[in-house]
Structure formats: structure tokens, C-alpha cells
C-alpha positions in Angstrom: 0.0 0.0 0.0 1.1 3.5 -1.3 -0.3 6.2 0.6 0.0 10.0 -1.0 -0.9 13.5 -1.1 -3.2 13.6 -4.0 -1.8 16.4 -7.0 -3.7 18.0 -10.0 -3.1 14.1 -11.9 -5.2 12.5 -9.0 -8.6 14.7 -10.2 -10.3 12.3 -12.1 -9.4 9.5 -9.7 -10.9 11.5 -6.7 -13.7 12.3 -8.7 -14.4 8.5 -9.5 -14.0 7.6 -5.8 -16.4 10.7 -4.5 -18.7 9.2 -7.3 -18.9 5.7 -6.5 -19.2 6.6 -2.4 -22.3 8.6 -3.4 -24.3 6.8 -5.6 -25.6 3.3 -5.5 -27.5 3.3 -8.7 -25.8 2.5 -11.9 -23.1 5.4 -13.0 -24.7 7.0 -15.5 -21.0 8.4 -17.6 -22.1 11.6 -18.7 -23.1 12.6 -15.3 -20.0 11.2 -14.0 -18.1 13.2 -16.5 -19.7 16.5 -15.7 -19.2 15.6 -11.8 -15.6 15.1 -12.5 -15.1 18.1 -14.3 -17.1 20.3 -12.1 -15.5 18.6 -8.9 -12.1 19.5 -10.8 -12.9 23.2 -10.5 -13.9 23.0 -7.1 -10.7 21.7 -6.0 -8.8 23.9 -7.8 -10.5 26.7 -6.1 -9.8 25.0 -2.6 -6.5 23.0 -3.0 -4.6 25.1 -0.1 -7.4 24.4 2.2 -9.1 20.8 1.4 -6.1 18.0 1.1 -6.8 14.9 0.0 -4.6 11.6 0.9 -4.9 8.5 -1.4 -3.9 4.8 -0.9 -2.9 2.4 -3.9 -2.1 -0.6 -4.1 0.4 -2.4 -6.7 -1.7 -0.6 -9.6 -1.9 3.0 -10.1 -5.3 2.8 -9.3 -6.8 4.9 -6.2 -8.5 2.8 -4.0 -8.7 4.9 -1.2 -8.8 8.3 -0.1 -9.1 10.7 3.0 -9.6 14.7 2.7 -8.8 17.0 5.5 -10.3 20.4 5.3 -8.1 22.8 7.3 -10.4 25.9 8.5 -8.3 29.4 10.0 -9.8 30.5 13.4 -10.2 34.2 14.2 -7.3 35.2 16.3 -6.7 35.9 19.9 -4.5 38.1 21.9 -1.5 35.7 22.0 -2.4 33.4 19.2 -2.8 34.9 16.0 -2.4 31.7 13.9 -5.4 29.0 14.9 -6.3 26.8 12.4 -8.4 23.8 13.0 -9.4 20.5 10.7 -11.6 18.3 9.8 -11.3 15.0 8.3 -13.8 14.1 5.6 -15.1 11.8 3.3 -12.8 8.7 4.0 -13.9 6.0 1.4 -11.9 2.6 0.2 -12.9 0.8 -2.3 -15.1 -2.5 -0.9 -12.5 -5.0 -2.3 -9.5 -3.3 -1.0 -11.2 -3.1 2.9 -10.0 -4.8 5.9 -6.1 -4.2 4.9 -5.7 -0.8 7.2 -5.9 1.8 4.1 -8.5 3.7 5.7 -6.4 4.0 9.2 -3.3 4.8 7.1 -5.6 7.8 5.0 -6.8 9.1 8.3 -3.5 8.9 9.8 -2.2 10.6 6.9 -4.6 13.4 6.9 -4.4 13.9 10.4 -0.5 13.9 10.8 -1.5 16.7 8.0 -3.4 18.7 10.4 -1.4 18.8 12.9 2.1 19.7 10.9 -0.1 22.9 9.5 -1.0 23.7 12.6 -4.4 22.3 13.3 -5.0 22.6 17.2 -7.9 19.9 16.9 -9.1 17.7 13.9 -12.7 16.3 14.1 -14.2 13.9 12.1 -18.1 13.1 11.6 -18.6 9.2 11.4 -21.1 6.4 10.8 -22.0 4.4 13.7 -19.9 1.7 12.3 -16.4 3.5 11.9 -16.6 5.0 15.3 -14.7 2.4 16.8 -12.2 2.6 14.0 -11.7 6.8 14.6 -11.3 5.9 18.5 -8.6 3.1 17.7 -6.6 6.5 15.9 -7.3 8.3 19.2 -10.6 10.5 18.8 -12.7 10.6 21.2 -15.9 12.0 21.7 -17.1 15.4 22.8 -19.5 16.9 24.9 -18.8 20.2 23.5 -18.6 19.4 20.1 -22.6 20.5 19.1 -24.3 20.8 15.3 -27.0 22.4 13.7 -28.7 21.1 11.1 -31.1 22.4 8.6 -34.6 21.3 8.9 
């Protein structure tokens, strides 16, 4: 397993991977096609602030990824430079599970946060991974709240 910050050549890979966690139903390849290029422009837009990790294995096929938003605080007297993170969506391809790519993504991501400067890096999981995020040391908070839309 190769893990790696993703570059511009990783788009369409990134793009496939973003595709196939969303969307159960048969890929339709137009759509995918305008996804691609309009998640292309997005990220070129957002590079210095959403990183993405990705995991291959003896192809040069991704098979894995793990982005990690990095979001500037407003400053205080004494700390001018906060930054926090947030790790988002983690997906590995279903035949390439149970090998520890996903730990290694998150890892990677995290490791990411932290050398930028992230203070604290959250993560919003499924039930099932929580165990998985906790193994990596996150732990839950009480002070952690959201609000969602209705």
C-alpha cells in the first residue's frame, strides 16, 4: 500500500472515488463526466485548504482516499495563527477493505493537520467507523454541538 498527497493528476481519480461513495445506482458516464469536471474546478479553487490523501495498491489505481479540510480560526490576543481541521469523506474501495488503508488515510490526513498547525481535527462518522476513529485516538465530545437544517 502506497499512501500519498493527491496532485492535479489524481482529479479524475478523486472524482471517481467521490462518485462511486455517493451513488448506488448504476453510473450513469455523462453525469460522472460533468461531476468530474465540475469537482475539478472545485478543488482547484480550494487545494490550499481541502487535502486529499490516497492509498494504492500495486496498480496506479486509487482505491482509497481521506480529505482533510483545514479551516483558519479568528485570532486571539497571544495566538494569532489558529487553524483547526476536519477529516472528511474517508472512502476505500469494498475490495480493498480490511487491509488498514482507511487508518493509514486518516493517519495521513491527520498527521497533515497537525504539521499545519491544526489545534484539533474532528471527524463526523457512521456508527460503524466510530470504533475505528477511537482506535486513531478521537474521542468523543460533549462540547462538540451541530446544527442542522430542517
Amino acid at each position: 500500500m502506497r499512501i500519498s498527497q493527491a496532485d492535479a493528476d489524481d482529479v479524475a481519480g478523486l472524482a471517481r472515488l467521490l462518485w462511486l461513495n455517493s451513488s448506488d445506482e448504476e453510473l450513469e458516464e455523462r453525469a460522472f463526466d460533468a461531476f468530474a469536471v465540475e469537482f475539478g474546478h472545485w478543488w482547484a479553487a480550494r487545494e490550499d485548504m481541502h487535502v486529499a490523501y490516497v492509498a494504492r495498491l500495486d496498480r496506479a489505481e486509487i482505491v482509497g482516499m481521506a480529505w482533510v479540510a483545514l479551516v483558519p480560526r479568528p485570532p486571539r490576543p497571544g495566538a494569532t495563527s489558529r487553524m483547526s481541521a476536519d477529516i472528511q469523506s474517508v472512502f476505500v474501495m469494498p475490495d480493498a477493505r480490511g487491509r488498514g488503508i482507511g487508518s493509514a488515510l486518516v493517519k495521513a490526513a491527520t498527521e497533515h493537520a497537525s504539521r499545519a498547525g491544526a489545534l484539533r481535527v474532528t471527524v463526523h462518522s457512521g456508527r460503524k467507523a466510530v470504533p475505528v476513529y477511537e482506535r486513531l485516538g478521537f474521542e468523543s465530545s460533549q462540547q462538540l454541538l451541530q446544527h442542522t437544517q430542517d
